[in-house]
N, C-alpha and C positions, 0 to 999 in steps of 0.2 A: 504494500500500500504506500503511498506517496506522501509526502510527510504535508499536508495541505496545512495553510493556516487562516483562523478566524480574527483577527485580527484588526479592532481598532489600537490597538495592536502591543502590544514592545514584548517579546519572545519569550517571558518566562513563567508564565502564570503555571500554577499548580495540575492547571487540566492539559495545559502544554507537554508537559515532564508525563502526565500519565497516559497523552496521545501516543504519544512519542516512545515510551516504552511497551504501548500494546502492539507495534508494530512485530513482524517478525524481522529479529536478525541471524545477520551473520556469527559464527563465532568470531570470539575479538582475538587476537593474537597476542594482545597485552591484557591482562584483567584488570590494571589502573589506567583510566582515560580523565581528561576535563573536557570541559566544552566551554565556549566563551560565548554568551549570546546578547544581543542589544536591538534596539531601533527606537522610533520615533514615529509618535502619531499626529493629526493637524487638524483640529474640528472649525468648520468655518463658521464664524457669525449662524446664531441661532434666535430668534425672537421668542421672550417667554408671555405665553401668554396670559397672565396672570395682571400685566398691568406692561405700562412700557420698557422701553429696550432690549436688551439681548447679552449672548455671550459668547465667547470663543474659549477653544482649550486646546496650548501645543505640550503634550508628554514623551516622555524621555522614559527609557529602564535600560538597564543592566546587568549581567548577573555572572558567576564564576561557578562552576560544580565541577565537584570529583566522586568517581563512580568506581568501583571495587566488583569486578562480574566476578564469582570463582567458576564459573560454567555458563554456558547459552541460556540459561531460562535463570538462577539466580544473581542477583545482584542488589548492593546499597551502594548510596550515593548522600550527599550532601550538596546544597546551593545556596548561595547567597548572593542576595541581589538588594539595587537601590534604584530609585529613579525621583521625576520629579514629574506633579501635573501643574501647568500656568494656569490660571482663569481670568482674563481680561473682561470685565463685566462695565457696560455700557447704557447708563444712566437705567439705572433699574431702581425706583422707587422703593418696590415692594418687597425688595432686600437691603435696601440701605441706600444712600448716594452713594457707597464705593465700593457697595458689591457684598456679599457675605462671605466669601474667604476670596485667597489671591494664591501663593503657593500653597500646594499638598507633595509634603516629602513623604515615601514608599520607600520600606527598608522592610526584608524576609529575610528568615534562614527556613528551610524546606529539607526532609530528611525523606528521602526515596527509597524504600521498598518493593523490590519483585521478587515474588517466591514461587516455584514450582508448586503446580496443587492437582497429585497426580500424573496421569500420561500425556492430558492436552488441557490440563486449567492450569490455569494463575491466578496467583492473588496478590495486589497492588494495597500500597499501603501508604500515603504520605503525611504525615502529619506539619504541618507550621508554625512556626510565629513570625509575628508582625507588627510594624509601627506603622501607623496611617494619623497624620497630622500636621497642623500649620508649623510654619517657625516660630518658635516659643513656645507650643504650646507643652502643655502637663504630659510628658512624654510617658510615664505612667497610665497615663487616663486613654491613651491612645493604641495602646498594644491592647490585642486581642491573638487567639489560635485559632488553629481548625483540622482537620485532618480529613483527606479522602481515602475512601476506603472500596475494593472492586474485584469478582471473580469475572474472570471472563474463562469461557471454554473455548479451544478451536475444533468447531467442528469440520471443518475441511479448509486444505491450503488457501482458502479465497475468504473462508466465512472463521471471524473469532467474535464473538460476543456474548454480553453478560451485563449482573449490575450492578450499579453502585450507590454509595451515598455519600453523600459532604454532612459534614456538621461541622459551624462554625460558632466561636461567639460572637457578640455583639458590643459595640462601643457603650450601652444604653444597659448593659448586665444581663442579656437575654439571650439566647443561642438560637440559632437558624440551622435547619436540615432540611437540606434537599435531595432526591433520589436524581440518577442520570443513567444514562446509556452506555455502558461501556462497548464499542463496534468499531469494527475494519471488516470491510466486507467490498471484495474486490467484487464488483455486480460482471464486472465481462474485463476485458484485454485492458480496456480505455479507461474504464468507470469506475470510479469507487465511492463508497461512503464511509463517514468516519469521525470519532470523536473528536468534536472543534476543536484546536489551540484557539487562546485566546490572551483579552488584555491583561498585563501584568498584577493588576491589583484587583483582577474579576473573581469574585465567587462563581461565578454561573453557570451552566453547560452549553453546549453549544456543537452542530451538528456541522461535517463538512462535506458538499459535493464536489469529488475531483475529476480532471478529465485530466488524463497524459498522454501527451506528444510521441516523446521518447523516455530514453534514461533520464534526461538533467531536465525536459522541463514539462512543466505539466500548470493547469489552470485549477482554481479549487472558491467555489460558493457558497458562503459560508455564514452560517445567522447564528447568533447566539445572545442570553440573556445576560446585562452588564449591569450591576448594584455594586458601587463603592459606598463607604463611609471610611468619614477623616475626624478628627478630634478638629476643634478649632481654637484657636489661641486663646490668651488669657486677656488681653489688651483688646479683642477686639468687640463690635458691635453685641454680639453675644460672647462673654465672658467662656469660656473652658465648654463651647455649645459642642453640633454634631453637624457636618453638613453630609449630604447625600445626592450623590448622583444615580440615578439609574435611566437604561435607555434599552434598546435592541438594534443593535448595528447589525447590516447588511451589506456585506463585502464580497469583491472581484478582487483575486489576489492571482499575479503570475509569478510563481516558483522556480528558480535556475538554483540546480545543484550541480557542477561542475566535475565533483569528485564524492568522494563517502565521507572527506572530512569538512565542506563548506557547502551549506546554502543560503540562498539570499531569495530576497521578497520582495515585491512591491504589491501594493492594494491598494482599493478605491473604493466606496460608497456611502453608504446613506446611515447615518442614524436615526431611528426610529423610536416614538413612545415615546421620547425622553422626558423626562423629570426630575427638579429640583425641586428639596426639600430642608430646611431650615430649623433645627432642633436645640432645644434649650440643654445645659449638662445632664439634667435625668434622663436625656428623650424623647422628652414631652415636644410634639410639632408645633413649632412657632406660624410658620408660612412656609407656604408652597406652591409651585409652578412649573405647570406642564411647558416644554420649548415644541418649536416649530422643528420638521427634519433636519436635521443637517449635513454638509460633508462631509467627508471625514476620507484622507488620506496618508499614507505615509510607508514605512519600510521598516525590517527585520533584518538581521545575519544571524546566524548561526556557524562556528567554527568548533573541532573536534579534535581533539590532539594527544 
């Protein structure tokens, strides 16, 4: 299966690491590897509708893992990553004159899991933690975990799938669980489907249709559901608050992987449903506002070494 990506984007989100290992591989030659993975997303001017103006948002991620196979089917790994999301917000009353937050720093470590379970299952395991928050803000108040967790069986060279769950907590003391799809499923020579990658700081799941050219390059369409929350500063309009994006992007991404140790990405589309939400330090929802679609473009690498 072709390593497609869902992506409004930067390379390292948790469902990424467990796309990516439900694939089938090769044996490695070496059982210690890293990988170096990065990009940048570009959302354009959005109107909320809520009351006037609008907003934009350019994101950044990064991240470094080392991975330990002692055979084809088991392996642990480790990752750790940072990034940054901008919010340039554009005379918006109904959040403030200058906006309800402006930077959101993203900083993980992710501990990877695949285990042999029997002659054609696996069982995936990643657990997290996380910093999602302004500058300055209560960097305590801003860490939350989560861990995914997923058997999938291969029922034949084309067809491996199974399921999963997420369970996170919450900035507000509350925990979120979700069920997803674990799938690779090469439908014919061309075509396949498959558990999204997605954006760095995404809880969400996310399904991806691929089409391949050849070896190095292939096309992948790809929806998936996006919920951030961020701690927000202690200086600002709300004191030590909650902010909250969610939306469902809709992406064209073309994939060149040149070799087994580099691929790279470009993508393009629409975000969808989007909403902002504006939350006091318990949770409690202060104000809220659906935006208009927006664009959303930008790129990925991935290196293997």
């Amino acid at each position: 299966m072709s390593r497609q990506a869902a992506l409004p984007a930067i390379a390292a989100t948790l469902l990424t690491v467990f796309a990516g290992s439900l694939q089938a591989q090769a044996p490695a030659q070496d059982p210690v590897s890293f990988n170096f993975d990065g990009g940048f997303a570009l959302q354009s001017n959005a109107d909320l509708d809520a009351g006037e103006g609008g907003f934009s948002v350019n994101r950044w991620f990064l991240s470094l893992g080392l991975t330990y196979a002692w055979d084809r089917r088991n392996s642990l790994g480790i990752s750790v990553g940072g990034g940054n999301s901008t919010y340039d917000f554009d005379d918006t009353p109904e959040f403030g004159p200058d906006g309800p937050w402006e930077e959101i720093e993203d900083t993980r470590i992710s501990i990877v899991g695949r285990f042999a379970a029997g002659e054609k299952g696996s069982l995936f395991i990643i657990p997290s933690f996380r910093y999602n928050g302004e500058d300055d803000a209560d960097t305590s108040d801003g860490r939350t975990w989560g861990v995914l967790a997923a058997y999938a069986w291969r029922f034949n060279p084309d067809l491996t799938l199974g399921p999963g769950i997420g369970v996170f907590s919450r900035l507000e003391n509350s925990t979120r669980v979700f069920p997803f799809l674990a799938i690779d499923w090469n439908i014919s020579e061309k075509w396949s489907l498959s558990t999204g990658r997605g954006l760095a700081a995404s809880q969400g799941p996310g399904l991806t249709l691929g089409y391949k050219f050849n070896e190095r390059w292939d096309l992948g369409l790809s929806g998936r559901y996006e919920k951030n929350e961020f701690r927000l500063r202690e200086e600002g309009a709300v004191p030590g608050g909650i902010g909250q994006d969610r939306s469902f992007p809709l992406v064209l991404s073309g994939n060149w992987r040149p070799n087994r140790k580099v691929w790279l990405n470009l993508f393009a589309g629409i975000e969808l449903g989007g909403r902002l939400k504006l939350k006091d330090e318990n949770g409690d929802t202060l104000t809220e506002s659906d935006y208009d679609p927006a664009a959303i473009f930008g790129g990925t690498f991935e290196f293997r070494f």
